[in-house]
N, C-alpha and C positions, 0 to 999 in steps of 0.2 A: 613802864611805858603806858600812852594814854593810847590804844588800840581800837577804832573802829572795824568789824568783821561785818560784809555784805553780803550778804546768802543770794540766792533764787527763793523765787517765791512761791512756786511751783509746788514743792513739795515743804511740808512743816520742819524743823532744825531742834531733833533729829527728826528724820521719818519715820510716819509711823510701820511702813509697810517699807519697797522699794525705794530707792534714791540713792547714790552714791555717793554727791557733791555734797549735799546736804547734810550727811554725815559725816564726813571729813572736817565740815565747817564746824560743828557740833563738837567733835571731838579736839578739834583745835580750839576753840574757845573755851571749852571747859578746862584745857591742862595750862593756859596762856592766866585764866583765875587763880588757876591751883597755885603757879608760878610765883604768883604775885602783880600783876596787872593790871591795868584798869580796862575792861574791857564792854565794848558797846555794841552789839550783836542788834542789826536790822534785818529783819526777819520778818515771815507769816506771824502774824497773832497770836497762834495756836502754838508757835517755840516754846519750848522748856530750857531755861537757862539757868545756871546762875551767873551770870553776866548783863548788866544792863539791857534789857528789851526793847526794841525800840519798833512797834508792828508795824508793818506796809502794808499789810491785807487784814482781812478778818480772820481768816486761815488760811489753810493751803492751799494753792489753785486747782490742782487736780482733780480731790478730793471734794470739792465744793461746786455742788450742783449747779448754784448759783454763781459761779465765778463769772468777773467780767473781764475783760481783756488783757492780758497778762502783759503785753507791751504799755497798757496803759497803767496798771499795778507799779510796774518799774520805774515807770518814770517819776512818778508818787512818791518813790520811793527815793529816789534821787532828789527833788526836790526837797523834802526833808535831811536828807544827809545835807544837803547842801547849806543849808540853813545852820548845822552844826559844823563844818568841815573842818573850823577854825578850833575846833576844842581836841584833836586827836594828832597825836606824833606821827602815825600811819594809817591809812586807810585802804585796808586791803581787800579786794573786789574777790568772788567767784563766780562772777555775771558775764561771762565771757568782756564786751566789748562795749554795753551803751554807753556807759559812763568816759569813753577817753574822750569828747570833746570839752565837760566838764576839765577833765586833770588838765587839757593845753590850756583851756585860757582861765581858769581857776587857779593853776597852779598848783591844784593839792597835791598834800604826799602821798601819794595813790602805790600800791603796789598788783597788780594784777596775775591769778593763777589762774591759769589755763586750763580746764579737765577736761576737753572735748578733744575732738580729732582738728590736724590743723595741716590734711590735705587737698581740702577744697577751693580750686581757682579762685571763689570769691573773697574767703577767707586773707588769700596770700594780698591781696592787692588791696583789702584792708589792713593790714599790718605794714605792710610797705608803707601807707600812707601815715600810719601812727607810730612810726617804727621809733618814736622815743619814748616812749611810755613802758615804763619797766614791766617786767612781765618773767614768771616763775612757771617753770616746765615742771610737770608730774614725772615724767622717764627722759632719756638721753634720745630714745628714737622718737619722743614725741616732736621734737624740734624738727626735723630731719624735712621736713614741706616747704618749711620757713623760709620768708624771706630774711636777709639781714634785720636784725633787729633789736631792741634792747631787751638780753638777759639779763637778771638778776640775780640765776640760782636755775637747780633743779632740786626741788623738797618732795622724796618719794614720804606718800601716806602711810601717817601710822596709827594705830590703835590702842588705846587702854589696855595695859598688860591684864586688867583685872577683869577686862571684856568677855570673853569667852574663857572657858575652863577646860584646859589638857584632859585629853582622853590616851590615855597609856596601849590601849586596844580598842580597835573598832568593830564592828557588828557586820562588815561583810560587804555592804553593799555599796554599790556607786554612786554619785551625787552630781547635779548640773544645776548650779546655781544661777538667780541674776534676772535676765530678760531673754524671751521668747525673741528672734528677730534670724535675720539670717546671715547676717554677719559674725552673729553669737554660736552657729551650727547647732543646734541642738541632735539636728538629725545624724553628725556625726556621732555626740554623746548615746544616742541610742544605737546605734550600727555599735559603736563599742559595745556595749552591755550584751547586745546578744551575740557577738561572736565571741565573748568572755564567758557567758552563761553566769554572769553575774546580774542581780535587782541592779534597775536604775531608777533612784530618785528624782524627780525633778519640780524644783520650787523654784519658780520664774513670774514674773508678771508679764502679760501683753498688751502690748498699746496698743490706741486704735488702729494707728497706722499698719501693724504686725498684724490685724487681726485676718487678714487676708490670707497672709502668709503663713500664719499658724493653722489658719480650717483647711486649708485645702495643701500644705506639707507636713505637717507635725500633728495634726488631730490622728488621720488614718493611722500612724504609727505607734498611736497609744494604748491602742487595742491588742498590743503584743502583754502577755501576762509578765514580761521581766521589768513593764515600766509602768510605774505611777507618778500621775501628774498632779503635786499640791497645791500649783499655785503662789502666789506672792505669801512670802512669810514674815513675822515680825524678828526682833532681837532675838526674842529667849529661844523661838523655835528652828531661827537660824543654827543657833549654839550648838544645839540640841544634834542636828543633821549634819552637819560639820563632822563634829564629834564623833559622831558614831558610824561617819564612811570611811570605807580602806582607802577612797582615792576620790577627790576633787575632779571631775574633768572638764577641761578649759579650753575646747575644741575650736577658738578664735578664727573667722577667715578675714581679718582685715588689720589696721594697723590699732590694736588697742594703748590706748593710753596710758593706761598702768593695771586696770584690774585688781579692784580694790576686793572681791571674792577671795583670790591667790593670798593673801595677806589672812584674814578672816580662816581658811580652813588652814593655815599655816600655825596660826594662834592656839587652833585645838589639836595639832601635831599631825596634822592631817595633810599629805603628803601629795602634790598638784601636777598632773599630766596634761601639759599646755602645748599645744602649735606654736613652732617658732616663728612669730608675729609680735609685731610693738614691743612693746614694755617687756616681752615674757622672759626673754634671755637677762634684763636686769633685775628680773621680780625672781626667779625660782633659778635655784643650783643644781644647775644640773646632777643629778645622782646623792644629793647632799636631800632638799627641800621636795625633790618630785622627779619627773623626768621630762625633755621637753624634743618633743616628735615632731616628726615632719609626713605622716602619714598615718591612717588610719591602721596597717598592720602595724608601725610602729608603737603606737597604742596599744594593742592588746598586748603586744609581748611586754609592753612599759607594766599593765595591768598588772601581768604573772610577776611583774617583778618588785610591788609595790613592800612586799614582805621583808626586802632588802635595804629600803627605808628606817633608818632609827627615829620616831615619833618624839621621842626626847629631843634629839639633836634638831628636829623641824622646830620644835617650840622654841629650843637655845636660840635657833636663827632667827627666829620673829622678833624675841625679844631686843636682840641685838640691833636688829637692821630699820624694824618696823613698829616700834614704839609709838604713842604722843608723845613720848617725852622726847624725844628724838627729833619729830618732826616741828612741834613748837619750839624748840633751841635753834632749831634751823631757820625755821621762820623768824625768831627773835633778831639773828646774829643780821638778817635780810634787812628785817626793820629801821635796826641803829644805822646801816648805811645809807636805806632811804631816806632818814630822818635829818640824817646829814649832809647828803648830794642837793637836795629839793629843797629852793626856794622858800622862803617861811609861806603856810597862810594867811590871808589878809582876813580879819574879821569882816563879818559882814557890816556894808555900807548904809548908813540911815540918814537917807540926805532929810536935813532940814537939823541934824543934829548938834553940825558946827557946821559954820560958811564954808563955803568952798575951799574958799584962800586957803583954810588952816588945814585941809585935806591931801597933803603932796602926791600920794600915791596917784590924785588924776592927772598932776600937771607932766608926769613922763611916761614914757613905756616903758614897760616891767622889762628889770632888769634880765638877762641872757641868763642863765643858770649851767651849770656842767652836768651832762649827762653818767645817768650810774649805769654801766653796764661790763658786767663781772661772765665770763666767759670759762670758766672754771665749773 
């Protein structure tokens, strides 16, 4: 299939430090090549692919001191997709939403995934209003906010089997991965550690936005000797800390989406004590993959009990559940439906090309199309 993939712009594909989304897109484009496909990745500048490049920025937004407005980067970047929309069987979004007035009156085969939270009032009454625009769920409770609307699927994230390397035994100590915020609890992840009297790691990035929240809740608590603060970490160094903790902890207080972390220390057999929140009850087995609490004593005793864990049988489960190769067959089998529910594209119009006359596409309104919406 001829497959265009639309990143954010925000962070480079993959990132280089933190990003979730970003990586997901990365790891999906690269197995969707492997596969055999034609694949068109519009992306920061600064991407590494082997998939067609097609840059919207100069780099990453973030990262670029220089950056200019990230709402106007987008649409840049839609402009250019738009100008190609006619060359690709599917065009699947990771941009939340700017592009669905494009998909109504363009027509394209658009397929849109969701990675964010989708309980926000303003959220639901945008989706109400585009509610035929297909659209692919990360977990089953991400849905759950939703107005009526068109599914497509729900494709949980997977990763390169060859991504991180099984750790058979760990080195002892506790791990908090991700982002600094307060939705993320970090201060729970520490109250763990110390009434475990176990090290807690933690490699997090903080936004500006967080930066409030981290100096004046999470700074003072760093000064305890059981915890050390890394900071945003890349690939190998994630691997690395993964690897070598007894226990992930995932002390979530809101509805996460999937928690693509949970997957990641699962890879290196590393076994994830999560609050039952969003995604967690579909992402980790209970007593199988990690344990999943509903309190902070339930944690520590989860702690004492991580030894009950087989690390082998966590990696078995990754492999099985949370592959790429899993998640681009999923996404493929998505594709061939949209490719067949939706309308064709029209090539782009060059008036002065041939007369009008011989133009029919203007003399009617576009045909009614049947909507795809698969609820399974």
């Amino acid at each position: 299939m001829k497959i265009a993939q639309v990143a954010p712009l925000i962070e480079r594909v993959p990132p280089q430090l933190y990003g979730g989304t970003e990586r997901v897109v990365s790891y999906l484009t690269e197995e969707l090549v492997r596969q055999g496909h034609r694949v068109t990745l519009f992306a920061s500048g600064d991407s590494i692919t082997s998939a067609e490049l097609v840059p919207c920025a100069e780099r990453a937004l973030r990262l670029d001191p220089e950056a200019p407005s990230p709402l106007a980067e987008q649409v840049i970047m839609l402009d250019k997709l738009r100008r190609r929309a006619h060359e690709f069987d599917v065009i699947h979004f990771h941009i939340d939403y700017l592009h669905f007035p494009f998909c109504r009156h363009d027509r394209w085969r658009a397929l849109t995934t969701l990675h964010g939270r989708l309980d926000l009032p303003e959220v639901r009454r945008f989706y109400r209003e585009f509610s035929e625009q297909p659209l692919v769920s990360i977990s089953m409770n991400q849905r759950a906010p939703m107005p009526p609307v068109n599914w497509a699927g729900t494709v949980y994230h997977g990763l390169p089997l060859d991504l991180y390397s099984y750790r058979a035994s760990s080195d002892g100590y506790l791990v908090f991965m991700g982002r600094i915020s307060p939705e993320k609890r970090p201060d729970r992840a520490i109250e763990i550690a110390r009434r475990s009297g176990l090290k807690l790691r933690i490699a997090a990035k903080v936004d500006r936005v967080d930066e409030a929240y981290f100096n004046e809740r999470i700074r003072p608590l760093l000064s305890d000797p059981l915890v050390e603060f890394i900071g945003e970490v890349g690939e190998a160094e994630k691997g690395d800390l993964l690897g070598g903790a007894r226990v992930l902890l995932f002390p979530v207080d809101w509805p996460e989406p999937f928690g693509l972390v949970m997957i990641e220390a699962m890879a290196c057999g590393t076994p994830v004590i999560a609050w039952r929140c969003g995604s967690v009850p579909e992402v980790v087995d209970d007593g199988i993959t990690g344990w999943i609490v509903e309190s902070i004593d339930e944690a520590v005793a989860a702690v004492a009990r991580t030894d009950l864990i087989d690390r082998a049988r966590v990696r078995a489960v990754f492999e099985e559940r949370f592959s790429a190769t899993r998640m681009a067959s999923d996404y493929v089998a998505i594709y061939r439906r949209i490719a067949e529910a939706r309308a064709p594209v029209r090539r782009p119009l060059h008036i002065g090309a041939r007369p009008i006359a011989e133009r029919p596409a203007l003399q009617r309104p576009p045909e009614r199309h049947n909507l795809l919406c698969d609820h399974a």
